[in-house]
Structure formats: structure tokens, C-alpha cells
N, C-alpha and C positions, 0 to 999 in steps of 0.2 A: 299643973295643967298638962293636958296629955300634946304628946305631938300632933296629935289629927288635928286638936282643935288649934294649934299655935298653928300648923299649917294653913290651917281656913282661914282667919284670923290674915296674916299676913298676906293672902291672895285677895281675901276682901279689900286690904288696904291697896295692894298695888292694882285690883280696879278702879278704886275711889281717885289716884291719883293722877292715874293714866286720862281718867274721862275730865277731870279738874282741867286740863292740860297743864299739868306739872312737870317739870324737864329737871332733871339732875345735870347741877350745873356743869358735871366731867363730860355731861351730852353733847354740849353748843362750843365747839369751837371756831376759833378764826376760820375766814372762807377763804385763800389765796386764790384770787379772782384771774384768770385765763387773757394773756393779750389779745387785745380787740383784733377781729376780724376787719381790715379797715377796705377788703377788695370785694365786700360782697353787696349784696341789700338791689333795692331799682334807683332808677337815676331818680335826678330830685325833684324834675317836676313832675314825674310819675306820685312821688310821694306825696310831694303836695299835695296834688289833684286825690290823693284819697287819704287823706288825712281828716280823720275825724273824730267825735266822742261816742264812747259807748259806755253804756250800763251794762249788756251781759257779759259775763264769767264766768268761765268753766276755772273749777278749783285743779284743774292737772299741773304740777309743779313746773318750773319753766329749767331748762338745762344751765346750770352752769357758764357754757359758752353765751347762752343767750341773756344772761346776767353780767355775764364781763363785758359782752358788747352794748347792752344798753346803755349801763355807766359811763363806760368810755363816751358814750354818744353822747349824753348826758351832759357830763361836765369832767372828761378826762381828759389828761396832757395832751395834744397832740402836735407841740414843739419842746422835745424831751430837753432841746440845750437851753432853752430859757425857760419850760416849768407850765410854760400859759396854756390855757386849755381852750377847750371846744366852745364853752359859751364864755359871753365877753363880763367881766364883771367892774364897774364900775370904781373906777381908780385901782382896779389892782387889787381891791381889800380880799374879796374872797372869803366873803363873807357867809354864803350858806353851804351848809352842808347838808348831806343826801342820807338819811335814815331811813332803810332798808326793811318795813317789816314780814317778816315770814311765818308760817304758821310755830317754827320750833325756836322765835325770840325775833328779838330785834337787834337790827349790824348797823354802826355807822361804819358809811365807804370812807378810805382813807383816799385817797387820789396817789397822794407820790407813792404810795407802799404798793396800791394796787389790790386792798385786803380790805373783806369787812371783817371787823372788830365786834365781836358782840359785846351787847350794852344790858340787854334785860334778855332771863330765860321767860319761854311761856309763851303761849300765845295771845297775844293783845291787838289781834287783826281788828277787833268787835270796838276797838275804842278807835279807831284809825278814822273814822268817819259814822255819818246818821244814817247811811242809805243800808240797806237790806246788801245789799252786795258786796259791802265791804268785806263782813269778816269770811266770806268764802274762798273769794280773788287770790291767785297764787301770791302777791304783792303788792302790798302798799309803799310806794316814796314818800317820805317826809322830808321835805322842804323846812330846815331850819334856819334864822339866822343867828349866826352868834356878833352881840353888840359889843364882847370886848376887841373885836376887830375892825369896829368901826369909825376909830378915833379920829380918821381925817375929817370928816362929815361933822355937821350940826346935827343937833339931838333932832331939830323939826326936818332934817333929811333920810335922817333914817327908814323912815319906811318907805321912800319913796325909792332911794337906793334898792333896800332887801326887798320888795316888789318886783321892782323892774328886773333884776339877777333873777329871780325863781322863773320869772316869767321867760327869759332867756334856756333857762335848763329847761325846764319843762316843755317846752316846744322841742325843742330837740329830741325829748324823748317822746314826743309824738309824730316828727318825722322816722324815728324810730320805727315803732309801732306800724307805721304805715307802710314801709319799708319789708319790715317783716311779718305782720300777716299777725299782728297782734292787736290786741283791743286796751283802750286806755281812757280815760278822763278824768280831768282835774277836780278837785274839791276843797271848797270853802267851808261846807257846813259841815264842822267838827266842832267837839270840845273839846277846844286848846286846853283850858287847866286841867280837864281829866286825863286827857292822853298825855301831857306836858310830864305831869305825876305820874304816869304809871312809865315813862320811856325815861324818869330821874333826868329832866333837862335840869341845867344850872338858872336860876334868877335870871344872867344875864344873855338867856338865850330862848329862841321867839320864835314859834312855829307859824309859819307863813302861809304854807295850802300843802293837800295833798295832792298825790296822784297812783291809780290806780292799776295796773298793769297785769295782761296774763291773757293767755287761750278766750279766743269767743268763747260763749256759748253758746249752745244751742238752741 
């Protein structure tokens, strides 16, 4: 076979790839996420008072800084000598965690490390949720609970716990939003087993709502 055609041949393939959104997994690493800004944002019943859900999205990627701060907002330490964070979670268990999807994969937040960990390469924005604007939006949160942390509780309290915890983070991250000049809203309507499968959750771990996060759009 001649070189031209092995050349062609091989550019053909790394279009097919590129457009697949296929990532080489030396591509995605750990993110060391930026200590929270904790002196900035408006006061709170400024936030309140415009706190709200939105549908539009501009796909412009959100900074770094503005990703370490939401987290932190979210559900990060903010009593480093005892470990307890920002929203209140119900006996301590600590139970959900926050999975981060980006267009180049998906990160679960560590809290004490401060680090997302990537989980799956790729872009799998389009299973994050049913609405049109999911797979554009700079980020999708997924709200996970994991049930081998929840052994103080009865089996029939379980979702009443891991509801109420998501329900605590996710308000946070819409005073957030409010705060800073971003658009966000929660979501139910997903398929949990599709997406469940494609982010390799364990059996014993339960995607509870999303939320959507990033730039109005226009």
C-alpha cells in the first residue's frame, strides 16, 4: 500500500474519531480543583430574590475557578477541623456524591481531596437528561446516592434521606448560580438505567436528579 493512501486512510480515521467524540484516555486527567473564593458572590437575600430555573444555554466552557467555587458551594468542607460541609446531610452518612459531566468525560468530586477524578472518557452530555439542552450546557451535576453508606437508616428510609440531602446540595448550587450570574435547573426526567450504564455506577448506587449549570444563553 502506498504512503499517500496509508496517509489518507489514517486522517479519514482520526475524523471519524474526533466527530464520534472519542478521547484517548492519556487525554482526561484528574482536575485539581482551586480553593473556593469564599469573600466574593452578592449577599443572600440578593440571591434569593433571583434565584431561579432556566432552560437556555450557552455551550461556552465555565472557568476552572468557577467550578472549584461551585462545588465548594455545593457540598464542600467549610469546617476543615471537623470535615463537615456546606449542606447538612442527614446523620452524617454523606451519602451523595456529585458527578460532574463535561463535554471531554465525566469526574466524580472528591470533597476532602478537592479533585475531580475522572470516571468515563467521552462525551455522554446527551444521556444526562430528555430536554434539547442538555447535551450543549457547559455541565451537567449528577446527584448520586451510594446505599452502602447508608446502613444507619432502614431500607423504607432511604429515599427519603438521599432526597432530602440532594435537595439540600442542589439549592446551594442555585444560590450559586444566582450569585454569580449563571443559569441552572434541576432535572428528573432522565434515564437513570441509560445513563446509570454509561457513567459504570455500582448496583449499589442510585442516581437521584440532575442539575444543569453554565452561561445564559441568548
Amino acid at each position: 500500500m502506498k504512503i499517500k493512501t496509508i496517509i489518507t486512510i489514517c486522517f479519514a480515521l482520526a475524523i471519524i474519531l474526533i466527530h464520534s467524540g472519542f478521547v484517548y484516555a492519556q487525554e482526561i486527567k484528574p482536575i485539581k480543583l482551586l480553593p473556593a473564593q469564599t469573600k466574593i458572590g452578592k449577599p443572600l437575600m440578593q440571591a434569593l430574590a433571583e434565584r431561579k430555573s432556566s432552560r437556555n444555554f450557552s455551550s461556552k466552557e465555565l472557568p476552572l475557578q468557577v467550578i472549584s467555587n461551585m462545588l465548594w458551594a455545593a457540598n464542600g468542607i467549610n469546617r476543615p477541623d471537623s470535615g463537615y460541609r456546606t449542606a447538612p446531610s442527614g446523620m452524617s452518612m454523606q451519602e451523595i456524591d456529585i458527578y460532574v459531566i463535561k463535554a471531554e468525560g465525566v469526574y466524580l468530586f472528591d470533597v476532602k481531596a478537592n479533585i475531580l477524578i475522572p470516571v468515563v472518557i467521552g462525551d455522554i452530555r446527551g444521556l444526562a437528561g430528555n430536554q434539547s439542552f442538555v447535551q450543549d450546557a457547559a455541565i451537567n451535576l449528577i446527584y448520586v446516592a451510594d446505599l452502602s453508606r447508608m446502613s444507619k437508616i432502614s431500607r423504607n428510609d432511604v429515599d427519603f434521606y438521599a432526597a432530602a440531602d440532594t435537595g439540600f446540595i442542589s439549592e446551594n448550587v442555585y444560590l450559586f448560580c444566582a450569585s454569580e450570574g449563571l443559569a441552572t435547573v434541576v432535572r428528573g426526567w432522565i434515564d437513570k438505567p441509560t445513563l446509570a450504564k454509561a457513567m459504570k455506577l455500582r448496583p449499589d448506587q442510585r442516581i437521584i436528579l440532575a442539575q444543569t449549570v453554565g452561561y445564559p444563553g441568548k
